[in-house]
Structures are given as C-alpha cells and as structure tokens.
NULOSE-160686 format. One record per atom (N, C-alpha, C, O, CB): residue number from 1; residue in one letter; x, y, z. Coordinates in steps of 0.1 Angstrom, whole numbers, plus 2048, in hexadecimal, padded with zeros to 3 digits. Glycine has a CB too. Layout:
<recs>
  paba  donu   c1   c2   c3
   NUM     A    X    Y    Z
...
</recs>
This chain:
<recs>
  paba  donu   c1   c2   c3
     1     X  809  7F4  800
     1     X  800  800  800
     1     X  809  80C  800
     1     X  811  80F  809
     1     X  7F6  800  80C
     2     X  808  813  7F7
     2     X  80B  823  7F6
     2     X  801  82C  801
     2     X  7F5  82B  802
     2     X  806  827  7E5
     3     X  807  835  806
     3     X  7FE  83F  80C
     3     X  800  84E  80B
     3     X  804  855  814
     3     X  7FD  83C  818
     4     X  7FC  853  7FE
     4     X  805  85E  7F7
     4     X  7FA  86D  804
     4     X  7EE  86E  805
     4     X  802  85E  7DC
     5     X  802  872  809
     5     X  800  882  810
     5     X  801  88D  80C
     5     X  80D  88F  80A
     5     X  806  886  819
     6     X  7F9  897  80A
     6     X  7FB  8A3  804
     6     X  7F8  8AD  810
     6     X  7ED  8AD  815
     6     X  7F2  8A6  7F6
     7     X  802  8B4  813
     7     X  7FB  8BF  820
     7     X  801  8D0  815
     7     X  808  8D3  80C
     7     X  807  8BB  838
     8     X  7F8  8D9  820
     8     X  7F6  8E4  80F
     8     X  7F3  8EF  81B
     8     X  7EB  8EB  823
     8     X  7E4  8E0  7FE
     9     X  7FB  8FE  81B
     9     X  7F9  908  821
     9     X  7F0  912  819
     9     X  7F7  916  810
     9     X  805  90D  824
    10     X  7E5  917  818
    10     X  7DE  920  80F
    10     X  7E5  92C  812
    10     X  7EB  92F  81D
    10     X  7CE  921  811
    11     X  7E4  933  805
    11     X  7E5  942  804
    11     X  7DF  94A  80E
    11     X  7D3  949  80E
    11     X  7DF  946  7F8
    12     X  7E3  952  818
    12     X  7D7  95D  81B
    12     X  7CE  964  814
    12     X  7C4  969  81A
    12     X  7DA  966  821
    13     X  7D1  964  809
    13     X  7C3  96C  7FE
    13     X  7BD  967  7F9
    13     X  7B4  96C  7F4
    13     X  7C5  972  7F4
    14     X  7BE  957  7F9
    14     X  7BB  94C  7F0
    14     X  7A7  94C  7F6
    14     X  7A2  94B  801
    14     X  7C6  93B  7F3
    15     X  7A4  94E  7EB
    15     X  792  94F  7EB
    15     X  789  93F  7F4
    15     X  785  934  7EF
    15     X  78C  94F  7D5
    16     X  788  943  800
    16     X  77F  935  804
    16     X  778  92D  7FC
    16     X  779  921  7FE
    16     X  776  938  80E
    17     X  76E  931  7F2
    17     X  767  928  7EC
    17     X  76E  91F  7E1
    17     X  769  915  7DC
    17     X  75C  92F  7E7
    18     X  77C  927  7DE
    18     X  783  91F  7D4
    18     X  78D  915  7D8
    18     X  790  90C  7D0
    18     X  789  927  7CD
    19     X  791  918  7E7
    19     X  795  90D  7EE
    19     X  78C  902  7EF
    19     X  790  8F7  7EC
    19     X  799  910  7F9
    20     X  780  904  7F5
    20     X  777  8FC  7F5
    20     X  773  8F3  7E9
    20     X  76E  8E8  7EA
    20     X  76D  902  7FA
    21     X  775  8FA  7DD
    21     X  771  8F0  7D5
    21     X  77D  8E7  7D2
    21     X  77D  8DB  7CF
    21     X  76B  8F6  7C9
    22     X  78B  8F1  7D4
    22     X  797  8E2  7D3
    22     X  796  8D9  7DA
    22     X  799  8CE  7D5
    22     X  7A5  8E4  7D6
    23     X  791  8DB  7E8
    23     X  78D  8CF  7F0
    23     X  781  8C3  7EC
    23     X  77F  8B7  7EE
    23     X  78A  8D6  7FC
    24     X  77D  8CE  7E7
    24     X  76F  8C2  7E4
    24     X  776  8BB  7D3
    24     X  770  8B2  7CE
    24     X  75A  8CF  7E1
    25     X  77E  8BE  7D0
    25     X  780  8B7  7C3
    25     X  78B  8AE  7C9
    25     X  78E  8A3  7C3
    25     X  784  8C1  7B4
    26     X  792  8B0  7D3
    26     X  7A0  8A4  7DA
    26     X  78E  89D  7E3
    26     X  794  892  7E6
    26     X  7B4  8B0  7ED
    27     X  787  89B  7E5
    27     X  784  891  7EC
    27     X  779  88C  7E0
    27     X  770  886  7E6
    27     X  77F  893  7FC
    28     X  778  88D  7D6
    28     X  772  88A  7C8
    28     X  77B  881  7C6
    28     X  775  876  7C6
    28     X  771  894  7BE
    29     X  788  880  7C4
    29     X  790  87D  7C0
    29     X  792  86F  7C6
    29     X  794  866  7BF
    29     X  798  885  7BF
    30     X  790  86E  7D5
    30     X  790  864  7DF
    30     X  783  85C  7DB
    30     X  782  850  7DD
    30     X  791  86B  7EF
    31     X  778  864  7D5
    31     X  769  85C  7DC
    31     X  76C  855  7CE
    31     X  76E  849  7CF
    31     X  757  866  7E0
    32     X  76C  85A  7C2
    32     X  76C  856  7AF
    32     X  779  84C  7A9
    32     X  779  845  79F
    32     X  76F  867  7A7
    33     X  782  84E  7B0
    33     X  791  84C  7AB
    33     X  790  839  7B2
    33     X  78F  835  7BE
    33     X  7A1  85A  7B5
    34     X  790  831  7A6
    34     X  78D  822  7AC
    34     X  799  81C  7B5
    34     X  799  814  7BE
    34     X  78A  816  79E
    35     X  7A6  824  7AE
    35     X  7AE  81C  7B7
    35     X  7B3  821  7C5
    35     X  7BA  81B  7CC
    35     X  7B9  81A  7B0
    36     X  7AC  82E  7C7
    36     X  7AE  832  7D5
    36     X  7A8  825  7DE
    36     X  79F  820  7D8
    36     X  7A6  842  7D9
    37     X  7AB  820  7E8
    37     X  7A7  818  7F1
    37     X  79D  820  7FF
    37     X  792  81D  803
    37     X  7B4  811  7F6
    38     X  7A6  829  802
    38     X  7A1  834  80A
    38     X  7A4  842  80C
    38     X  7B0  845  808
    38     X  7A2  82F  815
    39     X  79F  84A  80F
    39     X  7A5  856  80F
    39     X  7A1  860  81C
    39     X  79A  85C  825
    39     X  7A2  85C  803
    40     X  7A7  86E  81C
    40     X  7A0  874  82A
    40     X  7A6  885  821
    40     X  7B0  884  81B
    40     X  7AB  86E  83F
    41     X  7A0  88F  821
    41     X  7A5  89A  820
    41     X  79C  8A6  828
    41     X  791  8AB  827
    41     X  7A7  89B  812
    42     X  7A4  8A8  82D
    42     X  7A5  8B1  83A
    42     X  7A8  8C0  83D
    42     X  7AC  8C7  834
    42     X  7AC  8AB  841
    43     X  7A6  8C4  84B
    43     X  7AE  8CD  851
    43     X  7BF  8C8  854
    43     X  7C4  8BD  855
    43     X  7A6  8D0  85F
    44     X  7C5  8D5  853
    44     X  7D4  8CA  858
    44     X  7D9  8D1  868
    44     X  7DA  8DD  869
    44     X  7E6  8CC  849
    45     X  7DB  8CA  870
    45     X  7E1  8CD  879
    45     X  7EB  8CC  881
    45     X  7F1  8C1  87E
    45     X  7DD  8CD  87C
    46     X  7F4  8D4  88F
    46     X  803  8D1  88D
    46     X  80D  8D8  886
    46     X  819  8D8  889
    46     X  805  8C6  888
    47     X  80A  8DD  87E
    47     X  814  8E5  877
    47     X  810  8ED  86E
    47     X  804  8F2  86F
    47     X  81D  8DF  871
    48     X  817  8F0  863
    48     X  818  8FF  858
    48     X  810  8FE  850
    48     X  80F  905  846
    48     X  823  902  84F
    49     X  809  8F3  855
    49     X  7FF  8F0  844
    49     X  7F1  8EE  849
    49     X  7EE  8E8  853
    49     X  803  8DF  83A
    50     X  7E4  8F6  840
    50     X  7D7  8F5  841
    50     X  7CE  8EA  83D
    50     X  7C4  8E7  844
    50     X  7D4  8FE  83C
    51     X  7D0  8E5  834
    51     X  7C8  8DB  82C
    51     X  7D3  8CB  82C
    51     X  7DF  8CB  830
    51     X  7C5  8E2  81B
    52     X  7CD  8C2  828
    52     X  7D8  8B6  826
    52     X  7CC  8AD  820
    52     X  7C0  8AF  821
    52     X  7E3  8AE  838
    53     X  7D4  89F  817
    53     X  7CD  896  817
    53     X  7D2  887  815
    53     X  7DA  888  80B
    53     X  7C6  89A  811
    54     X  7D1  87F  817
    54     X  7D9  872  815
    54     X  7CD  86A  80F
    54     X  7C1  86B  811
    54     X  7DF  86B  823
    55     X  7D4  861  805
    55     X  7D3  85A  7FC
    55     X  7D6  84C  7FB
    55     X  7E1  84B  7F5
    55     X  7D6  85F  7F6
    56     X  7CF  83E  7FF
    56     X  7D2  832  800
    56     X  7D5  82A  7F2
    56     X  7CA  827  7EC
    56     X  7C8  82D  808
    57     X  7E0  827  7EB
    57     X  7DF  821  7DF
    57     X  7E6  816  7E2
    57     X  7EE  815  7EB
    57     X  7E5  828  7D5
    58     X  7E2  80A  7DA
    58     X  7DF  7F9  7DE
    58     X  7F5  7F7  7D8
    58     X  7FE  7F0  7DD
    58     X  7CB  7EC  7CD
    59     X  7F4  801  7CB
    59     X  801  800  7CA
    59     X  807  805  7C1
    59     X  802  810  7BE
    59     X  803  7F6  7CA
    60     X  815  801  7B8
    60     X  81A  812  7AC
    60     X  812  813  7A0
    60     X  815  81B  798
    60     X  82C  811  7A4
    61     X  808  80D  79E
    61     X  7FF  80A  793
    61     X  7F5  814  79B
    61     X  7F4  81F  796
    61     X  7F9  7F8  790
    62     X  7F2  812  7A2
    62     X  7E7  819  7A7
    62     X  7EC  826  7AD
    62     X  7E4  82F  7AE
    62     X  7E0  812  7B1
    63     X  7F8  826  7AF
    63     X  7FA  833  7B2
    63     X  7FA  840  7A7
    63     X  7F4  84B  7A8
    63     X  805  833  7B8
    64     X  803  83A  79B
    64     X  7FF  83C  78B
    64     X  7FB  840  78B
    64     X  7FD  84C  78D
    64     X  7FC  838  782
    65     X  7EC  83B  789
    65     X  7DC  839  787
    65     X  7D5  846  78C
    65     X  7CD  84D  786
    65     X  7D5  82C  78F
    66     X  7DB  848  799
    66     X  7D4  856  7A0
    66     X  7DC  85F  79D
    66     X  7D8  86A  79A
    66     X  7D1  857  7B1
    67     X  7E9  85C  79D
    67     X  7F1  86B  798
    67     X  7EB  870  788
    67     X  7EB  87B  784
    67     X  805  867  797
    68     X  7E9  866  781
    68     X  7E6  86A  777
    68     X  7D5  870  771
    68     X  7D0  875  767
    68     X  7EC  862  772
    69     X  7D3  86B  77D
    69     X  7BC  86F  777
    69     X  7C0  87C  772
    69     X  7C9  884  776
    69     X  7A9  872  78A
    70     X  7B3  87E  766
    70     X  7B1  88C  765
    70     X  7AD  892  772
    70     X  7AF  89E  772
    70     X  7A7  88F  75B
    71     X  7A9  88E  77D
    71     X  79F  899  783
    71     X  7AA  89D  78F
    71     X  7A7  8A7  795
    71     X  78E  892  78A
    72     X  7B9  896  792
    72     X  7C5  899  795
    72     X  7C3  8A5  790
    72     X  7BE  8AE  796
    72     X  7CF  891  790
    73     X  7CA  8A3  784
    73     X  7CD  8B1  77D
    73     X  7C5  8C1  781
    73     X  7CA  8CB  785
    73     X  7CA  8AE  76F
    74     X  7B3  8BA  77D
    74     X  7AE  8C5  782
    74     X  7AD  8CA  790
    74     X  7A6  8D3  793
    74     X  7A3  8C4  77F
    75     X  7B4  8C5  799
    75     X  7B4  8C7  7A6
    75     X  7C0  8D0  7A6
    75     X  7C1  8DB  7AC
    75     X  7B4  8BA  7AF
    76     X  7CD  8CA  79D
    76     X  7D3  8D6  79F
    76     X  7D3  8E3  798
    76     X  7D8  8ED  79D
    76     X  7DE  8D3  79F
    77     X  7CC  8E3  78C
    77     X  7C9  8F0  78C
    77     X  7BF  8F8  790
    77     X  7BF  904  78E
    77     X  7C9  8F2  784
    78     X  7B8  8F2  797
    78     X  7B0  8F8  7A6
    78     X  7B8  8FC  7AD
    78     X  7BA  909  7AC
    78     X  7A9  8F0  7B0
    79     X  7BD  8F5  7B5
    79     X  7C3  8F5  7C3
    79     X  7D2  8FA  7C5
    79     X  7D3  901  7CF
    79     X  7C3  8E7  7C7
    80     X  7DF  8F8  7BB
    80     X  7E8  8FB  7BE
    80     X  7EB  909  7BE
    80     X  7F5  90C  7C6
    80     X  7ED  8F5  7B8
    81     X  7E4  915  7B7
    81     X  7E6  91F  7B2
    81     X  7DE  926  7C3
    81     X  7E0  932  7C4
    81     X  7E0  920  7A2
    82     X  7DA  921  7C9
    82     X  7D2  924  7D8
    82     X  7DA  924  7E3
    82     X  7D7  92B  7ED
    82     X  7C7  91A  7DC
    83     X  7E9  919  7E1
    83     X  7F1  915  7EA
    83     X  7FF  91E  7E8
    83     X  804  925  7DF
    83     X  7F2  905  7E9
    84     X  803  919  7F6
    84     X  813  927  7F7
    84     X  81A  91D  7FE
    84     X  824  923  800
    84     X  812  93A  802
    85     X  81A  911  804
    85     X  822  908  808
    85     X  820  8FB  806
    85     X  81E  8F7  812
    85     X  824  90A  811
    86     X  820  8F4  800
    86     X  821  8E1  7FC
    86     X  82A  8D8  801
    86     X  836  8DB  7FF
    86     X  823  8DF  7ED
    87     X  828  8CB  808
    87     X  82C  8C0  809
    87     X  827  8B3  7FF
    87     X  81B  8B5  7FB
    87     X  82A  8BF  817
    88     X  82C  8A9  7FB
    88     X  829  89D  7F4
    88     X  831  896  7FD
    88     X  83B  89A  801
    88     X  82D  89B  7E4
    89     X  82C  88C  800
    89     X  830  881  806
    89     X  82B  873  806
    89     X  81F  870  806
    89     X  82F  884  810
    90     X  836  86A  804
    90     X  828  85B  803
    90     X  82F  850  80F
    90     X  83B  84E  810
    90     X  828  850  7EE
    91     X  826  84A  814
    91     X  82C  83E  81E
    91     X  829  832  81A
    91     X  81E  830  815
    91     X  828  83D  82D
    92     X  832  829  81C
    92     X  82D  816  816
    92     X  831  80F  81D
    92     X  838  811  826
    92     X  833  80F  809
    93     X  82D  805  81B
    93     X  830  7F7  820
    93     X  835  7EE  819
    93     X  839  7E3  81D
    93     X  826  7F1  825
    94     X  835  7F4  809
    94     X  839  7E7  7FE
    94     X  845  7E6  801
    94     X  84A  7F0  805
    94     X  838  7E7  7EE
    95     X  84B  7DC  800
    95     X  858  7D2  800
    95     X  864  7D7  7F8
    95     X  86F  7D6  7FD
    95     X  854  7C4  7F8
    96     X  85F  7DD  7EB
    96     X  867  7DE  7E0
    96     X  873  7EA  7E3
    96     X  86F  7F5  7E6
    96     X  85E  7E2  7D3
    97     X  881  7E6  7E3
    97     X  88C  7EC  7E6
    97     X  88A  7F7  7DD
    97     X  890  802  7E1
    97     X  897  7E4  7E5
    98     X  882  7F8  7D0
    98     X  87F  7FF  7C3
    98     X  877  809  7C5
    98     X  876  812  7BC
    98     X  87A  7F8  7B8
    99     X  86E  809  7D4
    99     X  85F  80E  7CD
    99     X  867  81C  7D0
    99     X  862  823  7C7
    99     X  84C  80A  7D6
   100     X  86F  824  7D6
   100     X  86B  837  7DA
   100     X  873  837  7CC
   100     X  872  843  7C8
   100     X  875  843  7EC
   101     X  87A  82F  7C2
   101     X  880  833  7B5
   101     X  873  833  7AA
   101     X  872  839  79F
   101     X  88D  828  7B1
   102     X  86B  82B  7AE
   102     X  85A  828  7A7
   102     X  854  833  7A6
   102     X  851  83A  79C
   102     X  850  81F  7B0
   103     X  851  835  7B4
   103     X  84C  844  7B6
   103     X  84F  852  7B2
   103     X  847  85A  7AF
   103     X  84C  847  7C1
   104     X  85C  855  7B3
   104     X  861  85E  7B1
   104     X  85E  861  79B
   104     X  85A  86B  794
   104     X  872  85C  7BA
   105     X  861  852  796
   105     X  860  850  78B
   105     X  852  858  785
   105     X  852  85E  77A
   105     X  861  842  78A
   106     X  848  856  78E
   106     X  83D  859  78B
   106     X  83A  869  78C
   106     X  833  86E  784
   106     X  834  851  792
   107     X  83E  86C  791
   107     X  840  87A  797
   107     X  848  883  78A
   107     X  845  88E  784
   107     X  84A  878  7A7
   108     X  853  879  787
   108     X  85A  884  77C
   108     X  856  87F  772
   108     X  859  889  76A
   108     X  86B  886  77A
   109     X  84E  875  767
   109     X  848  86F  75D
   109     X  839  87B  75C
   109     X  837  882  752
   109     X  846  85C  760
   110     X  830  87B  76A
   110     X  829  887  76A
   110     X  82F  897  763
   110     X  82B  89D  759
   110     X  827  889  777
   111     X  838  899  76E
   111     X  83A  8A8  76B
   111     X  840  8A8  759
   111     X  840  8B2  753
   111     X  847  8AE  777
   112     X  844  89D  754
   112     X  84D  89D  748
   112     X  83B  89C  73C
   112     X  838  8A3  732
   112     X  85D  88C  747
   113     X  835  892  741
   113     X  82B  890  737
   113     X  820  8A2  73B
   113     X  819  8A7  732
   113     X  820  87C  73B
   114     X  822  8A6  743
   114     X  81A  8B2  743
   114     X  81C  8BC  74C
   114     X  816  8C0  756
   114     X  80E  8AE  744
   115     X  828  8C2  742
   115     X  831  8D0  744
   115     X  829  8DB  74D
   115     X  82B  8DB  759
   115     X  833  8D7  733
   116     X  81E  8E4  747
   116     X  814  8E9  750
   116     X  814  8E5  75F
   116     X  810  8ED  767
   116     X  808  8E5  749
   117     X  818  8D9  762
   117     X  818  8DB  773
   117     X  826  8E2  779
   117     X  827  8E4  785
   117     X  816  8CA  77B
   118     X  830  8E4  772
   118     X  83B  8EB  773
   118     X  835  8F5  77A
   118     X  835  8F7  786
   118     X  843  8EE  766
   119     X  82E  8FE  770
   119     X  82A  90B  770
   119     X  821  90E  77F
   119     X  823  918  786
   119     X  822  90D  763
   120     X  819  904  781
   120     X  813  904  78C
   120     X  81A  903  79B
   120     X  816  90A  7A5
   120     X  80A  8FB  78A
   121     X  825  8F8  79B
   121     X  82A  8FB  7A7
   121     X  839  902  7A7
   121     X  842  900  7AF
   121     X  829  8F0  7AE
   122     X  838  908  79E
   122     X  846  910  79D
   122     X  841  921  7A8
   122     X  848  92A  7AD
   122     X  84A  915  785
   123     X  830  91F  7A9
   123     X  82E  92F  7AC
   123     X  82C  927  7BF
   123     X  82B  92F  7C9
   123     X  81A  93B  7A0
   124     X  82C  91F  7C0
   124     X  82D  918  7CE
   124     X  83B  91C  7D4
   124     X  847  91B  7D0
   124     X  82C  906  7CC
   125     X  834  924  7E4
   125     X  847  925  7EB
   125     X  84E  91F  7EF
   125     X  859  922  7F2
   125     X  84B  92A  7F5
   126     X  848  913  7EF
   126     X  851  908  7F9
   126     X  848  8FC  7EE
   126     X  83D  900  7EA
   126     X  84E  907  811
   127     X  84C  8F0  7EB
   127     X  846  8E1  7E2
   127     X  851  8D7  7E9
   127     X  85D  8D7  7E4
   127     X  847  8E3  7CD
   128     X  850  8CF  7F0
   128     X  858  8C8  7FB
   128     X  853  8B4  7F5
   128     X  848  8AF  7F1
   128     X  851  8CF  810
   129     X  85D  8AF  7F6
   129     X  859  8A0  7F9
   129     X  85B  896  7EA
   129     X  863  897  7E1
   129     X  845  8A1  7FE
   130     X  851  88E  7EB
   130     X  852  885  7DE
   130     X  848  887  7D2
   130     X  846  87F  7C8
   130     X  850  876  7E3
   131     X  843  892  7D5
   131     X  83D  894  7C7
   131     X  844  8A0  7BD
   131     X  840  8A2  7B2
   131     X  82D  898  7CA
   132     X  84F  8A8  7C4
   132     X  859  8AE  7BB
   132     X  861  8A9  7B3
   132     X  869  8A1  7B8
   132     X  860  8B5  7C0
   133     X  862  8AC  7A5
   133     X  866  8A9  79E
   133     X  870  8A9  79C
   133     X  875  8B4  799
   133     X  863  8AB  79A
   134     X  87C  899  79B
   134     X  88F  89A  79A
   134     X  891  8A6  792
   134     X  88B  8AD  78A
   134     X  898  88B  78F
   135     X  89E  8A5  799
   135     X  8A4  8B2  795
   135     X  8AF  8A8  78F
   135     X  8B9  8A6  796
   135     X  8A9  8C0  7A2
   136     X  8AE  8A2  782
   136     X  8B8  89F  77A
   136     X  8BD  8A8  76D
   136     X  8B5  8AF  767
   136     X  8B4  894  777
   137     X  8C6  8A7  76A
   137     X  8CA  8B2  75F
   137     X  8C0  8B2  759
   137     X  8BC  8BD  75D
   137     X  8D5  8AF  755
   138     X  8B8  8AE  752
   138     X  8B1  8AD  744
   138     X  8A7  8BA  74B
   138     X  8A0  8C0  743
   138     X  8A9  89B  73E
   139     X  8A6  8BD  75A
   139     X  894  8BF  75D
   139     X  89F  8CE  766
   139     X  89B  8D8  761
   139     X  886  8AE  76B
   140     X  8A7  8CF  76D
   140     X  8AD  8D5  776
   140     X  8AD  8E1  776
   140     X  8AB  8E3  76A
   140     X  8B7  8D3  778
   141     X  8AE  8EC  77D
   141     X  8AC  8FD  77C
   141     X  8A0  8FE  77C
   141     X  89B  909  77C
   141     X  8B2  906  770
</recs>
C-alpha cells in the first residue's frame, strides 16, 4: 500500500469559496477515483499548513492511475494557484527495494508528459517532498 499526503498552506487572499471547491474536487477524487482504497481530506493541524489530504493506493499501478486522472489535473489547476506552501509525501509498506525510485519516476514522467504543471508550482514558495520533480540535467534550473 502506497499512502501518498499532500498538506498545502493557502494564500491569505486566496477567495474561500475557491478553496472550497478545490477541496471538494480532492475528496471527488477520493469518492470517483476506483483505485483510491480510502481517503480523508481535511483541516491540517500541528503545523504550517491548513488543508492536507492522504490517499490509499493498493500499489505503483495505482498510484499512476491517480496521479494521472484528469480530475488530478483539474484539482491542480484549481487548487495550486490558491496555495503558498506545499508538501508531497508518500508512506509504504511494499517490499520493493525499487519502489521511492518507482515513485519518484512517476512524478518526473508527469511533470515531463505535462509541462503546464511547471508553471503552476514554480509560483508555489516552498513545494517540498516526493512529488517534486528530479532535478536531473535534462529538467534542472
């Protein structure tokens, strides 16, 4: 099991009803998305961040699967442009000596198959964890 975390500081200017609807499209995403197993998206508390949500995926197929939905996408262009500090994070249990090279794979095959999210979290102050994208030559600066 994958258990991918997103915790997210809003803008102070950022318009309540438009947060609200990012939220309501991250737990869309949980209720619609077949391979989520379970999900929770929330208040966040404890620290620097307002919102959070975790994401149960059975495994790297399924994690794929949700990184890649359209309605992913539309969430981040809802939602990211609202936020001023980001974490990605994922926890597992699988076995595979391979899987954070799996993950990470997915992460930069995203940002490479659809450039446009550059743009979106380039205006983010802080983007922390395993959903940033390697900084290998080809992608770097």
């Amino acid at each position: 099991m994958i258990y991918h975390q997103v915790r997210m500081a809003v803008k102070p200017d950022a318009p309540k009803e438009r947060v609200e609807h990012a939220l309501d499209l991250m737990r869309r995403l949980g209720r619609e998305l077949d391979v989520v197993e379970s999900f929770l998206v929330g208040r966040d508390f404890g620290g620097e961040f307002d919102y959070g949500a975790v994401y149960a995926l059975k495994d790297i197929d399924a994690y794929r699967t949700y990184m890649y939905a359209p309605l992913h996408r539309e969430i981040d262009s809802a939602g990211l442009p609202l936020v001023s500090n980001m974490v990605s994070l994922d926890l597992t249990d699988d076995a595979d000596p391979e899987i954070g090279d799996k993950i990470a794979q997915v992460h930069t095959d995203r940002f490479k198959d659809h450039p446009e999210l550059a743009g979106l979290i380039d205006d983010l102050g802080t983007y922390e964890g395993s959903g940033v994208p390697s900084q290998t030559p080809e992608n770097a600066g």
